[in-house]
Structure formats: structure tokens, C-alpha cells
N, C-alpha and C positions, 0 to 999 in steps of 0.2 A: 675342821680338826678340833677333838677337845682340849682343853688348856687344861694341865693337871690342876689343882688344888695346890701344889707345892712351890708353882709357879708363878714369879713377878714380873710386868714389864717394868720396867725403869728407863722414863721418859728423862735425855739430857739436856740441857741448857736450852730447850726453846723458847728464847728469851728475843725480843725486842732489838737486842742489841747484835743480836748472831742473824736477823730476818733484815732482806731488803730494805735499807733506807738505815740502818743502826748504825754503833762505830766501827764493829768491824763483821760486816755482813758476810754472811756465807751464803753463794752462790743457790739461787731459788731453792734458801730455806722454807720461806713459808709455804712451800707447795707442798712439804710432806705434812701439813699439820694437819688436814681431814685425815689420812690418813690414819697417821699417831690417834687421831679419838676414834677412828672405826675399831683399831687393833686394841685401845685400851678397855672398849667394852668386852671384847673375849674376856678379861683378865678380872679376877677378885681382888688381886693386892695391885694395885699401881704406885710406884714410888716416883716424884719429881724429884730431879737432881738441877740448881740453883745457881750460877756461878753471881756471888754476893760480895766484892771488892770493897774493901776501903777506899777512899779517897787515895792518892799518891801510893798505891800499890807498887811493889817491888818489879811489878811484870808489867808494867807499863813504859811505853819509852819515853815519857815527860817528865820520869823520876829523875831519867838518867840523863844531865845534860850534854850533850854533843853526839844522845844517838838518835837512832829514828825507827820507826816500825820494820819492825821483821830483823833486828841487828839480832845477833845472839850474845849474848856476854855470860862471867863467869859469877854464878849468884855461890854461895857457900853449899849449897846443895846438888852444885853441876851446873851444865848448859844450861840456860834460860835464853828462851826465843821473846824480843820486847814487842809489844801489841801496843796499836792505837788503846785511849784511856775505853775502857766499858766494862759494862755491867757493872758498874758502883751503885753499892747498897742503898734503896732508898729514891733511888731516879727513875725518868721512863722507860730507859733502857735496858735496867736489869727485871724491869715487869715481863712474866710470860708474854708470847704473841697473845693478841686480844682474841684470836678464835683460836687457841686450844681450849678445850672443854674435857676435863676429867674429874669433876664433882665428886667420884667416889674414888678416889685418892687421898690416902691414908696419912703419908710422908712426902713433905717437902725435908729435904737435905740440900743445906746451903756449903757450899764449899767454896776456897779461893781469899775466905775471911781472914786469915794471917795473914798483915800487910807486910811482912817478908818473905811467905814462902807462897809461889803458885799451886794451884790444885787443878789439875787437869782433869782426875780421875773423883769419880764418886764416891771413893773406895778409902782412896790415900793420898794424901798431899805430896809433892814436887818433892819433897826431901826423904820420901819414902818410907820415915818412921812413923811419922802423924795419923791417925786414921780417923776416918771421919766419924764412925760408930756405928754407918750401913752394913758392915759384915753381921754384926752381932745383932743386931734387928733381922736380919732376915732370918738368920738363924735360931733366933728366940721366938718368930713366927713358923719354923717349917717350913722355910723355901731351901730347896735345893739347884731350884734352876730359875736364874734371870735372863730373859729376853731385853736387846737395848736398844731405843729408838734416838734420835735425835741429831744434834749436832756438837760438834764437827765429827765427821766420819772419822777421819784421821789423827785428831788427838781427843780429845775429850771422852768420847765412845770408845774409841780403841782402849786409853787408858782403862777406861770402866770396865773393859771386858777382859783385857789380860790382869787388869787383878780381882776381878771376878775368879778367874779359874785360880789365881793362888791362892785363894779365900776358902776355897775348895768346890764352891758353884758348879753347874753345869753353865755355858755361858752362849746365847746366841744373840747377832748382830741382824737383825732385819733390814737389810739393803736398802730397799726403794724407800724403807719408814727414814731414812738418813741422806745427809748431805756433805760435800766434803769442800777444805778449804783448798786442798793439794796445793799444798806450798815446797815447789823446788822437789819432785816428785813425793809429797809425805802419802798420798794416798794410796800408790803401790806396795810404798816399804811397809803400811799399817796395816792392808791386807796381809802380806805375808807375814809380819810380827802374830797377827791374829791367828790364821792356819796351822802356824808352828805352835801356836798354846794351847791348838785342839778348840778355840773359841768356834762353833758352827754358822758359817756366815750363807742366810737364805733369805730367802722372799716374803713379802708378804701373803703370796699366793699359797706358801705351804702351810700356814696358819687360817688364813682365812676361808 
């Protein structure tokens, strides 16, 4: 297939800390990362999206004393689901896995930086006014459709791509390029969150 011209992959968080063996692994992440660099060379623009934590982040459950991973509590911006501590700015754990290879990758975009609000999304921060400044970059380049690989299928990529389409994007999710954490069914209800925003969820076999 050809990739238009118009068109970005936007590689999320494959990061040390989300791959076998980090703090909060997602389930054989690292198997999609051949992968992710086969799919990034179709593409001229490739953006990385970076989850980059301060120390004592708001989304961690070590902030909060007497909870523990996976508690949900009430942050000033809504639900907040609290995570083991990772991806803090500056450590092993928030370094890409050491075999993703995308050299001609343009933007790295760090999100997750406000050590009060979380940012799930590439797009926009947890409190949903904040934006990271990725719409207007692709836009100032000419993309009208991002393709999204990475991790977690079910929040981070999801986010990225249901606000992709309010961004006005065309927005697609490459399956097999992804991994999910399905926590207490989230990777069912994120498929369907995605469907219903018209996000196009396919293979890598239709691209490649």
C-alpha cells in the first residue's frame, strides 16, 4: 500500500518501562517493536510520543499514602487510576526499548510532565484543557491522517486516537503494531470507545 504524503505514524510510549521486565509491563510489549520499525519505514513523518514523569507524580500510588496500584481516586480533573512509579524523566525506564530504531523521526513529544495532571493521550492531558502542541504540528506540516502504534492499546493509544479524531485527523490504530494492558475489561470498552469515534482499527497486513 502507498502511505500518502499527508500521513504520520505516531509511535506511543515504547518505552522500557511499559516492555517485559519495567514497572509497569505491558503484556509482550516488546514483541511488537520489529514490527513498529518495519511499519515506520513506509512513513516520511514518524512522531514518538514519550511518557516523561517527574518524580512523585500525581498518578503514582506512592504519592498517595495508604493506596496501592490500580486504586482509582478522585484527582481535581476526575478518576485517576494510581500506577506503580514509571517512566520518571531521566531514568532507564522511561528510555525507548533499546531495539526500536526510527532514526528518521522528526518529533519526540514528552507528555505526562505536569506532576499534577496525567496524560494519557498524545494529544491532551487528563484534565482535557492542556494540550500538548501535537495537533498544531501536524497541522503546520500537512498531515491529515495519523496511523498509531504502541502501547497500551487500551489507554494511552486509545486516548491518542479518540483525540486525534476531535483534532479533526483521520485516525487509525494498527492492531497487531499494539499491546494491551486490559485492566478489569478496559480493552473491550476501548475498542468500542474507538469504533464509535469512527477511529479505523486494522492490521498491519493492510498497510504493509
Amino acid at each position: 500500500m502507498q502511505i500518502s504524503p499527508r500521513s504520520a505514524l505516531l509511535v506511543i510510549d515504547v518505552q522500557n518501562d511499559f516492555t517485559p521486565g519495567g514497572q509497569l509491563a505491558v503484556p509482550e510489549g516488546d514483541q511488537i517493536v520489529p514490527l513498529i520499525n518495519r511499519l515506520a519505514g513506509l512513513f516520511k513523518q514518524v512522531i514518538i510520543a514519550q511518557d516523561w514523569h517527574p518524580a512523585g507524580h500525581a498518578s503514582f500510588a506512592s504519592s498517595h499514602p495508604g493506596r496501592k496500584p490500580y486504586d482509582v481516586i478522585e484527582l481535581p480533573y476526575g478518576p485517576q487510576t494510581l500506577w506503580p512509579d514509571h517512566c520518571v524523566r531521566a531514568t532507564p525506564g522511561a528510555e525507548f526499548h533499546p531495539e526500536l530504531d526510527l532514526p528518521h523521526a522528526q518529533l519526540v513529544i514528552r507528555k505526562g510532565c505536569n506532576p499534577d495532571i496525567d496524560s494519557y493521550s498524545a494529544f491532551l492531558e487528563a484534565d482535557r484543557t492542556t494540550v500538548t502542541g501535537l495537533a498544531g504540528y501536524l497541522k503546520e506540516r500537512g498531515i491529515d491522517t495519523v496511523y498509531m502504534v504502541g502501547l497500551a492499546l487500551d489507554f494511552c493509544v486509545m486516548f491518542s486516537a479518540l483525540d486525534a479524531r476531535t483534532a479533526g485527523f483521520n485516525a487509525f490504530v494498527v492492531l497487531d503494531a499494539c499491546r494491551a494492558i486490559d485492566l478489569q475489561g478496559s480493552l473491550a470498552a476501548a475498542t468500542e470507545r474507538m469504533q464509535l469515534a469512527g477511529v479505523g482499527l486494522i492490521q498491519s497486513s493492510d498497510l504493509i
